[in-house]
N, C-alpha and C positions, 0 to 999 in steps of 0.2 A: 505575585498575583497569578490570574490564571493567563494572562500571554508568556509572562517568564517562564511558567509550566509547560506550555505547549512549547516553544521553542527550545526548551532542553528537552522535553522528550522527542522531538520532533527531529534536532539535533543528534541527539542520542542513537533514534532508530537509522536515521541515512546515513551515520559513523559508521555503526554495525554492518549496516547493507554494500559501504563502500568499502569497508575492511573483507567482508567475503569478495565483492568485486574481484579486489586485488588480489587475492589470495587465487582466487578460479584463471584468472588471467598470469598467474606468476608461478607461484612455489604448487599450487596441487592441479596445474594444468590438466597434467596427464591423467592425475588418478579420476577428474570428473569424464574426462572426453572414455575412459575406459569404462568410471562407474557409473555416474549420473546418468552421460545424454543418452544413453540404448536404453536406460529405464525410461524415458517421456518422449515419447516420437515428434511432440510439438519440436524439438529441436534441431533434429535432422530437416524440417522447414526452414526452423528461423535461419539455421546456418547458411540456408540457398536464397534465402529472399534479403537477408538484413543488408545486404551491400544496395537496394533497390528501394528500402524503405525501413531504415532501423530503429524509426519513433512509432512505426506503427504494428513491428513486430514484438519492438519490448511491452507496448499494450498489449496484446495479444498473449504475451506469454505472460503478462502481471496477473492477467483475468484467468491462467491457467489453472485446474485443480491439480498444482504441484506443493510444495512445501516451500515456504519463503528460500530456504535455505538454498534450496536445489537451485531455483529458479536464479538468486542471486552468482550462482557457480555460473550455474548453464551461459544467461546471457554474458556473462564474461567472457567463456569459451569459445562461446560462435561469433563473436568480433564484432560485438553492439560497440558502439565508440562512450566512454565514457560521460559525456557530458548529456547524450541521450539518457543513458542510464540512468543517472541523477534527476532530470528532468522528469522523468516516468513515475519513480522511485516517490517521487516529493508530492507529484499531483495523485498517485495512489496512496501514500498511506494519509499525507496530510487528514482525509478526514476519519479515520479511525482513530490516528493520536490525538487531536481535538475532541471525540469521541472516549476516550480509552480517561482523559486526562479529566474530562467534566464529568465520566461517572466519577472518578478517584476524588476530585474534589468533595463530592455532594456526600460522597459515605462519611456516615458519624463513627466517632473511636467508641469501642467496649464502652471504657469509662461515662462517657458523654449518657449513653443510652443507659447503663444503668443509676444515674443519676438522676433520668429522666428528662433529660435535655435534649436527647434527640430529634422529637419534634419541633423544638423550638428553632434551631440551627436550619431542618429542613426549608420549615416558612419563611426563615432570613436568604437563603439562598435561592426561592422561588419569586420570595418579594419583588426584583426588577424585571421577571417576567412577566409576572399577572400585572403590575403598575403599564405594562407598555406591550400589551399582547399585538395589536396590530405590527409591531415591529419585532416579537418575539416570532408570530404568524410568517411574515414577510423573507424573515430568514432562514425561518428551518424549511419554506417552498422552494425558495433559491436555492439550498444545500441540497435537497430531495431532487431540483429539478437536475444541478449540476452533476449529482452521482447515479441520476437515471441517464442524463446524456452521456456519461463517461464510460458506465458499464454496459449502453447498447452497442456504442461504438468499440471498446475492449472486444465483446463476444464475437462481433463483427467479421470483426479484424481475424479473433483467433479460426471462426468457421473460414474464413477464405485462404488462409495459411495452414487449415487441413485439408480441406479442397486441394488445393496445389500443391500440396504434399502426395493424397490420392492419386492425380493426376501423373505425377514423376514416379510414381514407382510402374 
């Protein structure tokens, strides 16, 4: 069903992101501190602030316009400690793979739609929304309220870690 789904994708993605982890902290050290961090100046920051506060630097740099991938190297390289990492990793993507996994569900196959079933499938999957909208309501303000409260404080975090960046040079 759809919790097993999320938890293997969910799974799936902090696998991926812990495997780059180790990889930026292990075998390609060198090649991101020579390629990666001089491309995204957020990390020449986070390298001088994470020993002071490394769960609010790894926000900071989650909310960064970098590429998963990079971002994954980088915080490796500048000595985020692991378990932060993880912890960041899980409350950022958590709601995009719940997101990514309930669109995946709800799409009909080729076959389905040209058999004209499409529609039918749709209204079976909307059915225990509309039967229970006040608690369908109640949750997606809680989600909306939680990813406005996470993504003010993210950008937050990253303008004050370019400020102090500014400031050091």
């Amino acid at each position: 069903g759809m919790p097993a789904a999320m938890l293997l994708a969910g799974g799936s993605k902090l696998l991926a992101c812990s495997l780059h982890f180790v990889l930026g902290r292990s075998l390609l050290r060198d090649y991101v501190e020579r390629t990666v961090l001089p491309k995204f100046p957020i990390f020449r920051a986070a390298s001088r602030l994470v020993a002071t506060d490394a769960f609010k630097v790894t926000c900071a740099i989650r909310c960064a316009p970098i590429p998963s991938i990079a971002k994954n190297l980088g915080l490796a390289s500048v000595g985020v400690p692991f378990s932060t990492f993880l912890v960041v990793t899980t409350i950022f993507s958590a709601p995009w793979t719940a997101g990514a996994v309930a669109a995946g569900s709800t799409l009909t196959s080729l076959p389905e739609v040209l058999d004209g079933r499409g529609g039918d499938k749709m209204a079976e999957l909307l059915r225990p929304w509309k039967e229970n909208s006040v608690v369908a309501a109640a949750l997606c303000l809680a989600a909306a309220a939680g990813l406005v409260y996470i993504s003010v404080a993210a950008k937050k975090a990253y303008r004050e870690m370019m400020l102090a960046e500014e400031k050091a040079q």
